[in-house]
N, CA, C and O of each residue as an XYZ file, in Angstrom:
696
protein
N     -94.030    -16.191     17.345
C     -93.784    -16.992     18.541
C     -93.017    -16.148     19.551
O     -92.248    -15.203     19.374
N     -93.371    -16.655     20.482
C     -92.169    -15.986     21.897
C     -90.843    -16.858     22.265
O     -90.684    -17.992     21.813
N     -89.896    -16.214     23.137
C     -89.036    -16.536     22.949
C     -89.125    -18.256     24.286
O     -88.346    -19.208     24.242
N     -90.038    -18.120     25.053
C     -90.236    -19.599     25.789
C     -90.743    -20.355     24.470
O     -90.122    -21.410     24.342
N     -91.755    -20.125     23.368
C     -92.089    -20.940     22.612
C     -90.789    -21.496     22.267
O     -90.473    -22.659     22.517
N     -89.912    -20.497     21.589
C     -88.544    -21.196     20.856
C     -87.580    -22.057     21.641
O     -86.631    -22.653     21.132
N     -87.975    -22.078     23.221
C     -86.753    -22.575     23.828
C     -87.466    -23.593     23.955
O     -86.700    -24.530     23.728
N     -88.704    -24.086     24.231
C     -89.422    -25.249     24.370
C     -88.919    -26.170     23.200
O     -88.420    -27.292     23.279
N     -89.169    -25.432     22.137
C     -88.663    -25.876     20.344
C     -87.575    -26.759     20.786
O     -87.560    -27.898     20.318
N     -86.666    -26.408     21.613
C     -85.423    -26.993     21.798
C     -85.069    -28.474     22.791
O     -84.554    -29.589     22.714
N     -85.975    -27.257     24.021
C     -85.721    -28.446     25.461
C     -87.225    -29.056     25.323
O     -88.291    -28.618     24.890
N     -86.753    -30.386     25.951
C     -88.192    -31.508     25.815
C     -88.628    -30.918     27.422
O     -89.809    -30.589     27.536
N     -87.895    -30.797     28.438
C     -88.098    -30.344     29.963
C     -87.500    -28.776     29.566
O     -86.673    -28.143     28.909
N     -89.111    -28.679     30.936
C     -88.707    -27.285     31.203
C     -87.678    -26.687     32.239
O     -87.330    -25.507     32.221
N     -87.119    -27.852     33.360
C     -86.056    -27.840     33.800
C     -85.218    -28.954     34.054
O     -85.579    -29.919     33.381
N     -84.378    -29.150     34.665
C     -83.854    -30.221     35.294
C     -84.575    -31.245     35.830
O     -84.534    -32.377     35.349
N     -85.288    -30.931     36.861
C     -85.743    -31.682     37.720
C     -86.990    -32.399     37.514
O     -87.553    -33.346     38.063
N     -87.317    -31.338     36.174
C     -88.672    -32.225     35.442
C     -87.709    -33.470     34.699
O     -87.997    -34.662     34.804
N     -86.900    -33.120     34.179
C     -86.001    -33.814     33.083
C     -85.782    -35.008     34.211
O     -85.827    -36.173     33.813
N     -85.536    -34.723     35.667
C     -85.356    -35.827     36.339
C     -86.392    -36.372     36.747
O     -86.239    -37.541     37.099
N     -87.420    -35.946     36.832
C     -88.634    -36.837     37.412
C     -89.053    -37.675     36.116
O     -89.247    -38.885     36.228
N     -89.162    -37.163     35.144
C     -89.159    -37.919     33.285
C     -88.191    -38.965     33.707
O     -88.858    -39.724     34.410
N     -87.222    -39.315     33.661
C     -86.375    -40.391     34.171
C     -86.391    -41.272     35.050
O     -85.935    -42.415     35.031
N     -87.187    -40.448     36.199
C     -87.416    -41.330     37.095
C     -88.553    -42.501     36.759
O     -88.498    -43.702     37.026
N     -89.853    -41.568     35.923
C     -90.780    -42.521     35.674
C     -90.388    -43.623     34.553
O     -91.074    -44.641     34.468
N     -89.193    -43.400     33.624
C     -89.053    -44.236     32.789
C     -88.353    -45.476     33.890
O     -88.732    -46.646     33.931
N     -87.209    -44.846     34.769
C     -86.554    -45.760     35.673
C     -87.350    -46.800     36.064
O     -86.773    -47.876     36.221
N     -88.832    -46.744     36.313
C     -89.696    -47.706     36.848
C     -89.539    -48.994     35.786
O     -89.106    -50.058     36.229
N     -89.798    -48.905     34.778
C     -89.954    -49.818     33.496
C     -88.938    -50.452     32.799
O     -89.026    -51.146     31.786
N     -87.658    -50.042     33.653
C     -86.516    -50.542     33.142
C     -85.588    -51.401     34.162
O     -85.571    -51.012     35.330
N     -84.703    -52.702     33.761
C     -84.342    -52.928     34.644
C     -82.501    -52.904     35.077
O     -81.771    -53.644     35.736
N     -82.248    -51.237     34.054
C     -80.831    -50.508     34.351
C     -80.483    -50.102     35.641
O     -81.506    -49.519     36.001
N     -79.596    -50.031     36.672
C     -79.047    -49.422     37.533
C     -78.838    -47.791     37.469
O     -77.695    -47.340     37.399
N     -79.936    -46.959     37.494
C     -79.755    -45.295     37.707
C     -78.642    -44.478     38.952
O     -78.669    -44.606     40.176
N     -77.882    -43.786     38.250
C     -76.719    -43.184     39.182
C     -77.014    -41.829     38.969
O     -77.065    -41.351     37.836
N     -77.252    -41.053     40.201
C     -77.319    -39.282     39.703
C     -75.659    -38.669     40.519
O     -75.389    -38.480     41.705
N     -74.731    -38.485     39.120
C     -73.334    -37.985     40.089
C     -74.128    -36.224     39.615
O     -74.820    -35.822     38.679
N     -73.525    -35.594     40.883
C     -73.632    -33.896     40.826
C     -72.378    -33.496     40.281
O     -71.285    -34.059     40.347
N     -72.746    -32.335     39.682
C     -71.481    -31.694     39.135
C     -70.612    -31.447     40.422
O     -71.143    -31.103     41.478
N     -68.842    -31.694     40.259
C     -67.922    -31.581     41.545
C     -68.201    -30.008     42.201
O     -67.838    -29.738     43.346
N     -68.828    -29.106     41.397
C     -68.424    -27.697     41.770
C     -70.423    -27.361     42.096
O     -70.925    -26.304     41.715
N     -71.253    -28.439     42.809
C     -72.410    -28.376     43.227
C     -72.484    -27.347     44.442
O     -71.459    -26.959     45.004
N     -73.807    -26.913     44.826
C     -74.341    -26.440     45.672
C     -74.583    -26.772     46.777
O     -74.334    -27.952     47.026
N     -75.034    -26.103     47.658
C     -75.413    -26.570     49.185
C     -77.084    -27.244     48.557
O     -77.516    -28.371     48.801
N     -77.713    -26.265     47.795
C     -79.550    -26.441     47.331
C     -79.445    -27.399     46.191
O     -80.565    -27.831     45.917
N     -78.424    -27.932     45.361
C     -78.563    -28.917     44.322
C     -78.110    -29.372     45.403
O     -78.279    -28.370     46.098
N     -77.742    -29.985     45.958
C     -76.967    -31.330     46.978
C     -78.445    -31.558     47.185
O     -78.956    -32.425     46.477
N     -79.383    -30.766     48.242
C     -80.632    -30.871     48.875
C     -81.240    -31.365     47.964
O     -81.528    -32.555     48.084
N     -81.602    -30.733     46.887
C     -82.571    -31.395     45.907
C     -82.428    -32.497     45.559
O     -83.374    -33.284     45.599
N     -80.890    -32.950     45.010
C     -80.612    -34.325     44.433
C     -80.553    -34.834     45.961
O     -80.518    -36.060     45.862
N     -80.529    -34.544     47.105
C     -80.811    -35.667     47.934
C     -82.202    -36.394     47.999
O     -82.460    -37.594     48.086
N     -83.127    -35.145     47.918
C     -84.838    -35.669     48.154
C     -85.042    -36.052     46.778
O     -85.897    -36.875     46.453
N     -84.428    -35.586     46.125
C     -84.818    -37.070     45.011
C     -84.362    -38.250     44.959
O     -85.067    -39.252     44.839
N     -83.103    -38.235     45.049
C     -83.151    -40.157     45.257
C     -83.729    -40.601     46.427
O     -83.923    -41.815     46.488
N     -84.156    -39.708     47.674
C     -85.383    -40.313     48.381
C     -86.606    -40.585     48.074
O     -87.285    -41.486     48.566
N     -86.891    -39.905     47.345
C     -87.879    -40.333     46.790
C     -88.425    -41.545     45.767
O     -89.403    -42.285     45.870
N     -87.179    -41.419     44.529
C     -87.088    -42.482     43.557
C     -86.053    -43.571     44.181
O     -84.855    -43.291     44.193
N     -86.410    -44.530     44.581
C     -85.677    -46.168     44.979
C     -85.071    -46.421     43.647
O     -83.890    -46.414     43.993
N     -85.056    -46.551     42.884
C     -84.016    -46.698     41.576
C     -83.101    -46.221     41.141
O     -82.447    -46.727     40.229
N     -82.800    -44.941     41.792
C     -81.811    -43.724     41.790
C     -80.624    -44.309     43.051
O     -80.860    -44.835     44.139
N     -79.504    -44.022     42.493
C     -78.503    -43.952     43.861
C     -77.966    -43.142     43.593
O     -78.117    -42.795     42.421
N     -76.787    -42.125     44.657
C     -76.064    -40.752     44.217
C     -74.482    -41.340     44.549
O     -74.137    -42.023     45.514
N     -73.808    -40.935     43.634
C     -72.385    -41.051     43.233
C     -71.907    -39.979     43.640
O     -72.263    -38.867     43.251
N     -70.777    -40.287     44.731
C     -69.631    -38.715     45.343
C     -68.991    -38.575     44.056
O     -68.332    -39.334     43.346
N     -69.486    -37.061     43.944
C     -68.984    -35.801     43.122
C     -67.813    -35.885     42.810
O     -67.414    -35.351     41.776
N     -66.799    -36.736     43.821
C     -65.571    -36.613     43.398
C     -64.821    -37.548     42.491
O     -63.725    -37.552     41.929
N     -66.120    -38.529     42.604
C     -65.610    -39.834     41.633
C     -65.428    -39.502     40.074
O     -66.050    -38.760     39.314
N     -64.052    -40.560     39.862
C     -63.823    -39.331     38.327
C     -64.725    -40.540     37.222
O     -65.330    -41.564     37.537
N     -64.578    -40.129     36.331
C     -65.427    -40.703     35.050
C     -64.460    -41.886     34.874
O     -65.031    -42.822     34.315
N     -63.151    -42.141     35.181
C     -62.027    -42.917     34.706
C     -62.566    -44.270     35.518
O     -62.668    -45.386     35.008
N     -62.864    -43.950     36.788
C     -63.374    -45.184     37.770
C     -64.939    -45.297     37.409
O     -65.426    -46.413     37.587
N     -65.560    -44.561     37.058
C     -66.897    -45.040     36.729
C     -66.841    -45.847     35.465
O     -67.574    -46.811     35.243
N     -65.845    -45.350     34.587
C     -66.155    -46.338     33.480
C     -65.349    -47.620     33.653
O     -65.784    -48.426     32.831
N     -64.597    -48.027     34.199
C     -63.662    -49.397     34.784
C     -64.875    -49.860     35.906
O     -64.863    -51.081     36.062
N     -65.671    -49.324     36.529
C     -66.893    -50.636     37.358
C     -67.626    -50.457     36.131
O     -68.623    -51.173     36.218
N     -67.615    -49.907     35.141
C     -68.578    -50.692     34.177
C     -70.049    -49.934     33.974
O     -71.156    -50.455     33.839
N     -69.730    -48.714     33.995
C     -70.875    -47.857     33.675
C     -70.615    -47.735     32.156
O     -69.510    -48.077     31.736
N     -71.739    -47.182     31.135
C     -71.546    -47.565     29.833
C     -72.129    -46.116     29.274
O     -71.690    -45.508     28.298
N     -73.128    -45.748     30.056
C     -73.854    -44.987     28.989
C     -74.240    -43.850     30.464
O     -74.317    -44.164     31.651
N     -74.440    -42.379     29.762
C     -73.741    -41.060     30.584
C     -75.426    -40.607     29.789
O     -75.803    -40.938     28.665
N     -76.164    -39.788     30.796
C     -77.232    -39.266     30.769
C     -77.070    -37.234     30.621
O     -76.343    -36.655     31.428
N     -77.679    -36.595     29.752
C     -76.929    -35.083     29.817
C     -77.893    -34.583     29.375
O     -78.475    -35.361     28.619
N     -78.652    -33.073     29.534
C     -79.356    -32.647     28.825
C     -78.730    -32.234     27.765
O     -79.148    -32.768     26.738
N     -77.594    -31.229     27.570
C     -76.713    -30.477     26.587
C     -75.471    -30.500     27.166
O     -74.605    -29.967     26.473
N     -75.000    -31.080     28.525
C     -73.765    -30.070     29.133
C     -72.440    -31.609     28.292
O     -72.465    -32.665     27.660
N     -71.561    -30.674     28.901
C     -69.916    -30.672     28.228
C     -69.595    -32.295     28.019
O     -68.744    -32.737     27.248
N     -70.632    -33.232     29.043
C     -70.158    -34.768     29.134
C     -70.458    -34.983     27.845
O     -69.633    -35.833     27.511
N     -71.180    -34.723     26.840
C     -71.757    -34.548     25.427
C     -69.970    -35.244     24.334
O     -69.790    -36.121     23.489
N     -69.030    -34.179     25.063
C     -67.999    -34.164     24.305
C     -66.670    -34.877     25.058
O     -65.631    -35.288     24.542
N     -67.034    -34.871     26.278
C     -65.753    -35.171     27.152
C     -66.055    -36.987     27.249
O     -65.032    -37.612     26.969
N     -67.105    -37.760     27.548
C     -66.977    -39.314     28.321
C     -66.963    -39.911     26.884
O     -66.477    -41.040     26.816
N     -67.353    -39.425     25.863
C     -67.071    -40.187     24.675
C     -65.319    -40.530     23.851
O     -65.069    -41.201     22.850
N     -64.631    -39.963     24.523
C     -63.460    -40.004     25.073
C     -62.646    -40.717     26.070
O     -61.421    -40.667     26.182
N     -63.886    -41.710     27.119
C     -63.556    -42.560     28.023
C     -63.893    -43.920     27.438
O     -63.392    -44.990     27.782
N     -65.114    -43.659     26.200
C     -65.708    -44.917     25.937
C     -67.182    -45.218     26.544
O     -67.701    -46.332     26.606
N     -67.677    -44.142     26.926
C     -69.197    -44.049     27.553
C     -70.077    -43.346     26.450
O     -69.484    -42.430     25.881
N     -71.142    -43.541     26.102
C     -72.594    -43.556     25.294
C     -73.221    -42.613     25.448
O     -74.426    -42.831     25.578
N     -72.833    -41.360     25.502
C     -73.609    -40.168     26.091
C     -74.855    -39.743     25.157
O     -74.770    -39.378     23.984
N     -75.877    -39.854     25.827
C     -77.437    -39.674     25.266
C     -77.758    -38.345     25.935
O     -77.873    -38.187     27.150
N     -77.914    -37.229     24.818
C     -78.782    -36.119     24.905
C     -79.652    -36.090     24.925
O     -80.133    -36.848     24.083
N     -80.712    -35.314     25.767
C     -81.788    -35.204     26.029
C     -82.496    -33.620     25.313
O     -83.550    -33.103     25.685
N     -81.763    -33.204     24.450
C     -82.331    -32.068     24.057
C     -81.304    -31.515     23.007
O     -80.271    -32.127     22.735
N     -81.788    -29.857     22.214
C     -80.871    -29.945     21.406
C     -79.590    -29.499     21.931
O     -79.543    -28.933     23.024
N     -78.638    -29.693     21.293
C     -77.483    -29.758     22.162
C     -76.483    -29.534     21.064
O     -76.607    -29.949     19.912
N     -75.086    -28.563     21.722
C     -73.909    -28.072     20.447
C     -73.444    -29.340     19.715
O     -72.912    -29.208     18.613
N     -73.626    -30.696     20.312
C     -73.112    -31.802     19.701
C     -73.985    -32.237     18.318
O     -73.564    -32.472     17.185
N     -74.960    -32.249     18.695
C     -76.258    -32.583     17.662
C     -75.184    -33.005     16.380
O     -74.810    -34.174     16.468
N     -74.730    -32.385     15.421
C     -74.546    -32.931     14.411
C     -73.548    -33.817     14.096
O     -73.500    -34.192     12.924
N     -72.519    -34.350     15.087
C     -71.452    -34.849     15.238
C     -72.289    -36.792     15.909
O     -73.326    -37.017     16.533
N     -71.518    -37.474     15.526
C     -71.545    -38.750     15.798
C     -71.361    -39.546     16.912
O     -71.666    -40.723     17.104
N     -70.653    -38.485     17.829
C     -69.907    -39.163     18.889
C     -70.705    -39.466     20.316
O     -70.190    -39.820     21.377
N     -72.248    -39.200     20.007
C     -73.379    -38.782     20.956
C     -74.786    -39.005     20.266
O     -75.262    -38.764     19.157
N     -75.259    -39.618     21.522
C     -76.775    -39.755     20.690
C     -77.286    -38.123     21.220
O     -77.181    -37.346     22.169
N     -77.713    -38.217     20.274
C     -79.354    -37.099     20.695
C     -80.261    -37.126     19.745
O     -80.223    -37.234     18.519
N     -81.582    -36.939     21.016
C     -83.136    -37.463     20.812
C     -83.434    -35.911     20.052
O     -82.849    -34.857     20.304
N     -84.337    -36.102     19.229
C     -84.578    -35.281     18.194
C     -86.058    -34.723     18.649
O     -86.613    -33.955     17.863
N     -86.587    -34.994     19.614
C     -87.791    -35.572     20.439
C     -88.092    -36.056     21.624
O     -87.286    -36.973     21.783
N     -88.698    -35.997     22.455
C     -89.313    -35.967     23.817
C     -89.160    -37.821     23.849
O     -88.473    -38.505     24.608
N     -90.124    -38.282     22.672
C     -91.069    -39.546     22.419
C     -89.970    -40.205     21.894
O     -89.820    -41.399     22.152
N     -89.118    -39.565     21.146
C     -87.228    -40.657     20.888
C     -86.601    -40.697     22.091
O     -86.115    -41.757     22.488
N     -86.550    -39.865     22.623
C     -85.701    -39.993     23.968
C     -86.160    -40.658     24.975
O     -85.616    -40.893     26.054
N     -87.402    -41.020     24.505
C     -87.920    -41.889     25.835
C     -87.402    -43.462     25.254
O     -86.927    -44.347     25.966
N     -87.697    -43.554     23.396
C     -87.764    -44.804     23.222
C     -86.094    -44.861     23.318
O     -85.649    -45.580     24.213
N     -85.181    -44.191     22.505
C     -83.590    -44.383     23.420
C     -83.592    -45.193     24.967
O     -83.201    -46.301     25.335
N     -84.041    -44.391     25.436
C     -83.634    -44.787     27.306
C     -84.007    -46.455     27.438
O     -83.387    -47.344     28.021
N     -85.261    -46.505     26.663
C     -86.226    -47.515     27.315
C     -85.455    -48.804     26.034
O     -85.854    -49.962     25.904
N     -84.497    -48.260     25.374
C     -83.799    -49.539     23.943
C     -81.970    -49.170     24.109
O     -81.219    -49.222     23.134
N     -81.645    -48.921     25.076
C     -79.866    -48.086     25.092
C     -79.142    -49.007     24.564
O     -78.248    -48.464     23.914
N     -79.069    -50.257     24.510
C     -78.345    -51.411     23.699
C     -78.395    -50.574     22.531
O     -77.561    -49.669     22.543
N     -79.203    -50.635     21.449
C     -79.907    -50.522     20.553
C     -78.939    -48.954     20.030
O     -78.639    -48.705     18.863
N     -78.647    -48.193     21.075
C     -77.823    -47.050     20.668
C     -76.276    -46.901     21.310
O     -75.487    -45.960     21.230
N     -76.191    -47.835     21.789
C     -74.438    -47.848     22.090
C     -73.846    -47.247     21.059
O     -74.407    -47.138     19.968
N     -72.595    -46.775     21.317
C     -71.824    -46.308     20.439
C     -70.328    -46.927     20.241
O     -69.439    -46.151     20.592
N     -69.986    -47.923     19.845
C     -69.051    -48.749     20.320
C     -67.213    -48.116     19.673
O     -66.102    -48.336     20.155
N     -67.597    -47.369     18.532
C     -66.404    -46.785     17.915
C     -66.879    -45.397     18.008
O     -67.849    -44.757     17.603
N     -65.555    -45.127     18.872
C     -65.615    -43.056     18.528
C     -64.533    -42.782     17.566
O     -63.590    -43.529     17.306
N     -64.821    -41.453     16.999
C     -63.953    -41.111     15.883
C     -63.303    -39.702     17.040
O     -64.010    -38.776     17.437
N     -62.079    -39.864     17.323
C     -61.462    -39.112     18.629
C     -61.004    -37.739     17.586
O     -60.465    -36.684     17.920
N     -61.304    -38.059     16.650
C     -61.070    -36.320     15.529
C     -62.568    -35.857     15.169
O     -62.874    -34.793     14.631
N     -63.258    -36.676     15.497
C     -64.370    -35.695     15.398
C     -65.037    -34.928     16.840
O     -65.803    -33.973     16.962
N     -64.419    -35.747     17.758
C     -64.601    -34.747     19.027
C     -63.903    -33.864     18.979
O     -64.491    -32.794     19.139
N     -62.229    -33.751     18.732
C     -61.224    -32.559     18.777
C     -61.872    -31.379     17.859
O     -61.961    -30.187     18.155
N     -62.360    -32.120     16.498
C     -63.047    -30.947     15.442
C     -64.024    -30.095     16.033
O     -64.210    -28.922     15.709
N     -64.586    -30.668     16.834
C     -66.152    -30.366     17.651
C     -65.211    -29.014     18.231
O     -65.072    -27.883     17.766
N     -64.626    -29.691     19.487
C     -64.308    -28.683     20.451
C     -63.129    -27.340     20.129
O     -62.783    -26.361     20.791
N     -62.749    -27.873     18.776
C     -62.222    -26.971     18.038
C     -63.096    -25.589     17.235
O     -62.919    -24.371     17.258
N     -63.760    -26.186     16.780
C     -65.166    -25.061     16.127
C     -66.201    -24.226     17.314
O     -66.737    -23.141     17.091
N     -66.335    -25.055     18.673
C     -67.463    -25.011     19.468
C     -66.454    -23.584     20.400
O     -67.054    -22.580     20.784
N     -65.017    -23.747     20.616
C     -64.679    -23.137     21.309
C     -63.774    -21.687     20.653
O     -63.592    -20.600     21.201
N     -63.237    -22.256     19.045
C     -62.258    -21.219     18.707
C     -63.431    -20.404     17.496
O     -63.107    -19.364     16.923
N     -64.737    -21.063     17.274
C     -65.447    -20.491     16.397
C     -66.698    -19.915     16.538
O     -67.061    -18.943     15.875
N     -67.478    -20.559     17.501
C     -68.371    -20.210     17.743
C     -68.578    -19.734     18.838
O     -69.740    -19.503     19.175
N     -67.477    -19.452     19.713
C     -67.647    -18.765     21.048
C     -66.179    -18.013     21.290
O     -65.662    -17.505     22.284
N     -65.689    -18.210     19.692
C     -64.607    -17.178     20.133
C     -65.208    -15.777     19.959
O     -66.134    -15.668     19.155
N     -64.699    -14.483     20.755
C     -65.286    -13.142     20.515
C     -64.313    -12.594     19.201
O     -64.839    -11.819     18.402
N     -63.508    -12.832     19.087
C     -62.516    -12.192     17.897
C     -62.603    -12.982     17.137
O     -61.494    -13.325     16.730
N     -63.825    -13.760     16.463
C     -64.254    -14.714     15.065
C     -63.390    -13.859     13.607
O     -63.519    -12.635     13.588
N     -62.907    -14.237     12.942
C     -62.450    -13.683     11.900
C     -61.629    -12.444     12.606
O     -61.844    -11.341     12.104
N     -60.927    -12.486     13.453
C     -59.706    -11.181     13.732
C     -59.874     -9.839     14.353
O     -59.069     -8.962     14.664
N     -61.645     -9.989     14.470
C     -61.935     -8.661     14.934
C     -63.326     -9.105     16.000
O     -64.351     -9.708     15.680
N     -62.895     -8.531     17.421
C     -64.249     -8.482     18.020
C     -65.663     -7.933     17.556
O     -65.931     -7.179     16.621
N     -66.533     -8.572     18.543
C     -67.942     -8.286     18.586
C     -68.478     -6.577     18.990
O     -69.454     -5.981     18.534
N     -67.592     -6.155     19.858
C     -67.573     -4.845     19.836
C     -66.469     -3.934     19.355
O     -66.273     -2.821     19.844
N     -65.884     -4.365     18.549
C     -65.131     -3.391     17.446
C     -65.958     -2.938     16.331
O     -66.212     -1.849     15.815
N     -66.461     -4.790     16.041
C     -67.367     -4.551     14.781
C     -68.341     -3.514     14.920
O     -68.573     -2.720     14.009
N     -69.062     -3.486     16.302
C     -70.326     -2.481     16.818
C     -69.719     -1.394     16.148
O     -69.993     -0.982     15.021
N     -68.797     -0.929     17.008
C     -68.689      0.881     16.664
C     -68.036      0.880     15.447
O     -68.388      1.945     14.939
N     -67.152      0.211     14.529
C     -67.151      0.411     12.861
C     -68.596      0.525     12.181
O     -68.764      1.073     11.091
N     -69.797     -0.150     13.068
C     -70.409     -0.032     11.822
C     -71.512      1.102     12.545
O     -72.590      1.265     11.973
N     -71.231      1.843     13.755
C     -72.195      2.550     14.283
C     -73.122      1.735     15.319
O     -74.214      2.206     15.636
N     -72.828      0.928     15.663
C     -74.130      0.203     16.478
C     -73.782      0.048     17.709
O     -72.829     -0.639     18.075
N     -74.633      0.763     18.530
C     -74.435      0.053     20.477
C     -74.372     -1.352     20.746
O     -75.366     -2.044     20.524
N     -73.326     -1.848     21.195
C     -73.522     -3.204     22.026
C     -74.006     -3.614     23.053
O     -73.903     -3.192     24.205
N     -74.829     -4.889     22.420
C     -75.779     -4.955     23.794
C     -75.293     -6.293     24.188
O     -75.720     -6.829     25.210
């Protein structure tokens, strides 16, 4: 296989914006309130894009960037939409339902749905009652972001860097 085969393996969309138009068409069939907030640290060209898309999709409304998750979840938002990114680990912490859309560092932890599948993630969206998450275990997020950050993305894993190890054992780092 190639290495797009393997990433496909992973992501159900091949980008974002497919991932958002997939949403949009489920948005038709459902009768949830859709919010697209941009990340606070957005673009001039993601602003543009997420503008002509909620022009486009009438079911979509856009939430200022600056609004924090603390006030979205007090009007009563419940459930947080993500392909893989950090809300995975952070709104389950506010008490929001965060549904992955792909595979994602959370995957094996409880505190998050994720669709295992294109065809689950559709039936998730289109059943979200059905996957609320009403009790978080607030030590299995700390464990998460404990392993995700001091283990698996630390460079000095076991006491010795990634390029120390290189030249002890003879090998160029790439």
């Amino acid at each position: 296989t190639n290495d797009i085969d393997d990433i496909n393996e992973y992501m159900f969309f091949n980008d974002f914006l497919c991932w958002m138009r997939f949403l949009a068409s489920v948005s038709l069939e459902t009768n949830y309130e859709w919010y697209v907030k941009p990340h606070r640290d957005y673009s001039e060209k993601e602003l543009e894009v997420l503008k002509s898309f909620i022009s486009e999709n009438d079911k979509f409304q856009m939430i200022d960037p600056e609004t924090s998750f603390h006030q979205l979840r007090s009007e009563g938002i419940d459930f947080a939409l993500t392909c893989y990114g950090t809300v995975g680990h952070e709104l389950p912490l506010l008490g929001f339902t965060v549904i992955n859309a792909s595979y994602n560092p959370h995957i094996a932890f409880d505190f998050n749905v994720s669709a295992r599948s294109k065809a689950e993630y559709e039936h998730i969206l289109r059943h979200l009652d059905d996957f609320r998450i009403s009790e978080i275990n607030s030590e299995e997020i700390y464990m998460f972001y404990y392993i995700h950050h001091k283990v698996v993305q630390d460079n000095e894993f076991l006491g010795i860097s990634i390029e120390v190890l290189d030249e002890k054992i003879g090998r160029a780092h790439v």
